[in-house]
N, C-alpha and C positions, 0 to 999 in steps of 0.2 A: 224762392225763399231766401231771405238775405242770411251772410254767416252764420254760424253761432256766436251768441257773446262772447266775448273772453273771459276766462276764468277770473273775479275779484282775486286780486293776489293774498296772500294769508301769511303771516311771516315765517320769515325759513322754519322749519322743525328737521329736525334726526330723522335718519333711516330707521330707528330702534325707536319702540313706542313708548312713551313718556308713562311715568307710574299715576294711575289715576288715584284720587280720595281713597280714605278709606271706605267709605261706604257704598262705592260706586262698584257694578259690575263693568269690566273692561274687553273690551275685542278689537282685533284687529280691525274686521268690516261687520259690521251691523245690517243687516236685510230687512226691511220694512214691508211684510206682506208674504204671503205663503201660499198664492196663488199658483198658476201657470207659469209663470215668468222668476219670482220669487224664488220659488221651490226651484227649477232650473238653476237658477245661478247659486242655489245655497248648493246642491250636487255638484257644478262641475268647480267654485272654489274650494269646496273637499277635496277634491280630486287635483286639483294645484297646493292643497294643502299639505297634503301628503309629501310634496316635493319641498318646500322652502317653511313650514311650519305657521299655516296659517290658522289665526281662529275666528270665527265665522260666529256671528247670533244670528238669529233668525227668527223677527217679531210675526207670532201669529195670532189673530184676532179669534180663529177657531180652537177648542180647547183640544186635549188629546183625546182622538178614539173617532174626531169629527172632519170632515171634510169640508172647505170653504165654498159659500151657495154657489162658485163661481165652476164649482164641479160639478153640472147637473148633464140634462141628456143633448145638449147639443152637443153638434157634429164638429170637431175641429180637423180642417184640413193640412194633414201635415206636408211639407214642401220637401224635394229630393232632400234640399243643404238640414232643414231639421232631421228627416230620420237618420240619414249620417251622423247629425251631431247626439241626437237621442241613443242611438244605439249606445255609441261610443262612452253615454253617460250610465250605461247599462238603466237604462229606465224602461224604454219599449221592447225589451226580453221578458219584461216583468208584467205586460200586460196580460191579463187572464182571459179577455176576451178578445173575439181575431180583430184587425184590424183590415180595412177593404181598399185592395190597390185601386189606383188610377190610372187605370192602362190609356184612356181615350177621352179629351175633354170635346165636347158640342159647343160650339156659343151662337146662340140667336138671337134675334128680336121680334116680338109681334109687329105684324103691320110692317116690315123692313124684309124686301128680299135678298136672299145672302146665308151664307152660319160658314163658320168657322170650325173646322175639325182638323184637330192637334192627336197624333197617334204615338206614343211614347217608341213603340218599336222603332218610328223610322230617325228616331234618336239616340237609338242601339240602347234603349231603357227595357224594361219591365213595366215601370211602372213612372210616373210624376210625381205622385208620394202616395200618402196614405191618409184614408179616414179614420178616424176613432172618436169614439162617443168620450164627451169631457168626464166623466164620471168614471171612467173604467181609465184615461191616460189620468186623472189625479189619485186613483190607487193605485197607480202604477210607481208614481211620482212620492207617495206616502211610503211603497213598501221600499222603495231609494232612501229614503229619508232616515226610515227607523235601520236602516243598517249602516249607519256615519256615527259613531260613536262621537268622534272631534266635535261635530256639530251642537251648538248650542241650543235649545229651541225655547221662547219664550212666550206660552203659550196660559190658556187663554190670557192676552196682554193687546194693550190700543197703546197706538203713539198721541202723546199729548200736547206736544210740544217741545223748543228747546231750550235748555238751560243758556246760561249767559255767557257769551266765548271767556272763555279762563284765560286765554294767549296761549297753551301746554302744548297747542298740536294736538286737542279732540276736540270733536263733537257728541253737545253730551244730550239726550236723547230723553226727554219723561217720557215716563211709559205707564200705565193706568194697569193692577192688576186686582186678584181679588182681595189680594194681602195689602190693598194700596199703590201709592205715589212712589217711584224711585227714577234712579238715573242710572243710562246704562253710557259708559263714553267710550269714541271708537274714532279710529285714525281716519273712518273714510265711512260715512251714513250713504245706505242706497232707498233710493225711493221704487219699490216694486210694491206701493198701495191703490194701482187701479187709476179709473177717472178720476174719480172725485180724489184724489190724493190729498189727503194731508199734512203727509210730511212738503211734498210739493209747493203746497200754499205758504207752511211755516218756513220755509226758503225766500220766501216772497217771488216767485217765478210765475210770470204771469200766462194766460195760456188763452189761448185764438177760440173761439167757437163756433161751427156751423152746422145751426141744425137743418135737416135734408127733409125733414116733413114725411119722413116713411119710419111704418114700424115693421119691425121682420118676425113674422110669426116660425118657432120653431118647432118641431116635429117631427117621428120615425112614422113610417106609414110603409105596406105593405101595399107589392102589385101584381099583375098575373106574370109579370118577366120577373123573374129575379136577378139582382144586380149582375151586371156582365165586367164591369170594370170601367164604366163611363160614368163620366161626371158632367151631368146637363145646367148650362146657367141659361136661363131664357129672360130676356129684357122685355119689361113693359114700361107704360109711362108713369107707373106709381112705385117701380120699385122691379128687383130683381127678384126670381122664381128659381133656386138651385134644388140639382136633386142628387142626391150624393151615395155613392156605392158605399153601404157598409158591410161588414164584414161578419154579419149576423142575418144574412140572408133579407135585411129591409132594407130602404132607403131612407138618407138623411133628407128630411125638406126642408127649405127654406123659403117664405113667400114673404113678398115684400109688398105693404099696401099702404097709400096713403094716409095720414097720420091721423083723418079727422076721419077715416073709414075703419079704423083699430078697434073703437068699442064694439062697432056692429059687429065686427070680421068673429073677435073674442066671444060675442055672444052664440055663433051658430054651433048647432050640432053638431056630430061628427058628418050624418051624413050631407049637412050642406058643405060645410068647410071641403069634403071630399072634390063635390062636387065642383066649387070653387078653385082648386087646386090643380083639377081636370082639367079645367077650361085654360088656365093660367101656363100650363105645364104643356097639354097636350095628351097625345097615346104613345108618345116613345116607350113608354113604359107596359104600357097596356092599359087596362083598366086600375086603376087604384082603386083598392079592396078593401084597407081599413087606415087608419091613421090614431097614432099613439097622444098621449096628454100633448099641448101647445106652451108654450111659453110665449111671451110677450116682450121685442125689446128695441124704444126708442132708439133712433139713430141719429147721434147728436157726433160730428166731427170734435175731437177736443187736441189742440197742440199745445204742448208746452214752449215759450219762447225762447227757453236755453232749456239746457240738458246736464248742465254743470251748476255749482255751487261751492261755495270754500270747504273742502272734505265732503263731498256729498254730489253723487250722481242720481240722475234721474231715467228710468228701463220701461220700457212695457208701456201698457195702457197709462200710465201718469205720463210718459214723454209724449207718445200721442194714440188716440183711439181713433180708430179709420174706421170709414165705412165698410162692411164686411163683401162689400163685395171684391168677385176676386181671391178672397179668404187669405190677407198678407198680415194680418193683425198679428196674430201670434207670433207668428216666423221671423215676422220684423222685430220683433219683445225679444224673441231668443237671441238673435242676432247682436241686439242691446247687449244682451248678458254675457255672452261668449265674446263677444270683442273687448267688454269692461276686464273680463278673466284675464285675458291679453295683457293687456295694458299694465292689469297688477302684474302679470310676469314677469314683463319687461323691466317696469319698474326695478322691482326686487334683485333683479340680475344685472343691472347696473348702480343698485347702492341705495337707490333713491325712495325716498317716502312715499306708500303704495297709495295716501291718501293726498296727497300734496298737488299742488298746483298744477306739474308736468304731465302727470298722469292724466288727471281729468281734462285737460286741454286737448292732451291725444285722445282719449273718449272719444271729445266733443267731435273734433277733425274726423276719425275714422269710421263715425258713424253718420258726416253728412252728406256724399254721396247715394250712400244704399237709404238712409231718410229721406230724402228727399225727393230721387226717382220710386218710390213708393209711394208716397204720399199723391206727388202729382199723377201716378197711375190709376190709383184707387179714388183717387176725387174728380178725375176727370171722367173716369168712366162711367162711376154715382152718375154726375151733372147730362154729360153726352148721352147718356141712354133713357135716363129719362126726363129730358127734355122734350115738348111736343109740338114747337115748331114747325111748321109741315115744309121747308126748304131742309128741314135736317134729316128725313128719313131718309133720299134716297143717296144723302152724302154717308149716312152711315153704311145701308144699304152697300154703298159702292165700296168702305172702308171695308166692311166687312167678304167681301169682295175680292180685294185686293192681297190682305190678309192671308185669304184660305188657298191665293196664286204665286204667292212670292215668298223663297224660301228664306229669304231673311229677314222677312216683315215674323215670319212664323215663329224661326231662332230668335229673335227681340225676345218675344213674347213667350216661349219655352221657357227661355233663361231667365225673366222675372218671374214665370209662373212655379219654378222650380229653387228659387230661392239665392239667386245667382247677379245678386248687384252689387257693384262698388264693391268695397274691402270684406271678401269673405273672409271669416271668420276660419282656422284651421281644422276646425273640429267639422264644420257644414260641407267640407269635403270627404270626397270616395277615402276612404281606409289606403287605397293606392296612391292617393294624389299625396295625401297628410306624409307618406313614407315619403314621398319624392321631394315633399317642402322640405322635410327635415332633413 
């Protein structure tokens, strides 16, 4: 992947934020979106807020009392560097249902002899991270939220577009609510709106696309084992098969089937799809006994080609949406968000405008590393696994192989699969490391 672009320069403004219209609502940093990633970064700039007097909006598309569709029952695998950083936000304290460790991951392939078994013990862990169903970490994430007084939330509210640069040093922000049209302006707009992002677009930042031609049906399902602490990915040629320890005595499933096989897959019963899932997965588990409602979700690669803009970054699924295999989407999102907190820190502590050119530059720089060994992870291993060449199995075969014999082919792969690329962020570290940095 070539650099990042350079930030378009913006002309000088002040450390202190310029006085907006009168009619305009003003903030330091504005948040576009109140998702997973969203909601994260509105938490932990509270929590630097506290320190240097930051104020923080927060555009939510869902009204108050509601949750965003984006918190339903899939399984998000959280990575060692997030639950460090989540604890630390006090959000995963706040979860009401358990969450299910990762003590042991499997990785196989149909039709390829070989698998891959990673044991957290013999990395002096507990655990790799954790499972939690999206629905129960974004009320987790809500009950964080409604205890931030500072925080702004502007809700039910859509971003419309942007107003015309003034020269003041903002960015001024339409926003669509039920009372109507207004403008909210802010030293530094962040884009945490998802794929399809809109503030994204209104940047003009264009974005790569590739679609993979699978869709990943998801699902809890029950089996005659109950989860032990293993998280199984099994590769076929249409798609990956994950089954994931939760911590409600089911498993998380994931099946991943060709894109033009999706309507049939949607149309079966419970007990075919069971059946289905069996064959796809195996008896590691035992028999699979029942399986909960399915969601349905195309898997389209989306990159954004910068990450910056003049006062305005871009986090999470708008900078880019990976394929879920591997499970690095979110982690990556968070990583986004807590290195942007950074940056604002930095800034502030030596003088400098938290929205300004130097800031988002360093963004851009300290998050292309851990982007970009991510990205080439998760899309190579999409492509490499289900590819059906028949010269590639027993090379995979043999990788997988090699892998499961060589203890630093293993460490590589612990260390992405645990959230550990490029410029950690200080919060994704152990509670002892974070004392030792400072």
């Amino acid at each position: 992947m070539s650099p990042p672009d350079p930030v378009p320069q913006s002309p000088a403004s002040p450390a202190s934020p310029p006085a907006p219209a009168a009619s305009e609502t003003m903030h330091d940093v504005l948040i576009v979106g109140g998702g997973l990633v969203g909601a994260s970064l509105a938490i932990a700039l509270d929590r630097l807020g506290h320190k240097i007097g930051l104020d923080v909006g927060l555009l939510e598309a869902a009204p108050a009392g509601a949750l965003p569709a984006v918190f339903d029952q899939r399984n998000l695998s959280l990575a060692e560097a997030s639950v460090h950083a989540l604890r630390a936000l006090d959000v995963l304290p706040r979860l009401r249902a358990p969450s299910g460790a990762i003590a042991r991951i499997h990785i196989s392939r149909d039709g390829d002899f070989g698998r891959v078994l990673l044991n957290a013990r013999d990395y002096g862990r507990d655990a790799f991270g954790q499972v939690v169903v999206a629905r129960d970490f974004g009320e987790a994430l809500e009950a964080k939220l409604a205890d931030l007084p500072r925080l702004v939330r502007h809700r039910p509210a859509r971003f419309t577009g942007f107003a015309a640069d003034g020269g003041d040093g903002l960015r001024r922000a339409r926003i669509a609510t039920d009372d109507g049209e207004r403008l909210i302006a802010a030293r530094l707009v962040v884009a945490a709106d998802g794929t399809a992002s809109a503030v994204r677009d209104a940047l003009g930042i264009a974005v790569e696309r590739h679609d993979y031609g699978q869709t990943l049906f998801v699902a809890r399902a029950r089996a005659e084992r109950a989860p032990d602490g293993t998280a199984w990915e099994r590769f076929t040629d249409h798609g990956p098969t994950a089954v994931l320890p939760r911590g409600d005595g089911h498993y998380g499933t994931i099946h991943g089937v060709a894109a033009d096989e999706a309507d049939a897959v949607a149309a079966l019963d419970d007990a075919a799809y069971l059946d289905r899932l069996q064959r796809a997965f195996g008896w590691r588990a035992g028999r699979l006994l029942s399986v909960g409602p399915r969601s349905a979700y195309p898997i389209v690669r989306v990159l954004a080609e910068r990450l910056v803009a003049p006062r305005a970054a871009v986090i999470g699924n708008a900078a880019q949406t990976l394929h879920p295999i591997g499970a690095q989407g979110f982690n990556l999102g968070l990583r986004d968000a807590l290195t942007l907190v950074e940056c604002i820190d930095a800034a502030h502590a030596r003088g400098e405008d938290i929205g300004g050119d130097a800031v988002l530059a360093a963004y851009a720089q300290r998050r292309r590393d851990d982007r970009e060994r991510t990205l080439a992870f998760s899309d190579g291993l999409a492509r490499l696994t289900s590819n059906t060449a028949p010269l590639l199995s027993p090379l995979r075969s043999l990788g997988l192989f090699a892998i499961d014999h060589d203890a630093a082919l293993r460490a590589l792969l612990v260390g992405g699969a645990m959230g550990y690329r490029g410029d950690v962020p200080q919060l994704c570290r152990s509670p002892s490391c974070r004392g030792a940095a400072a």
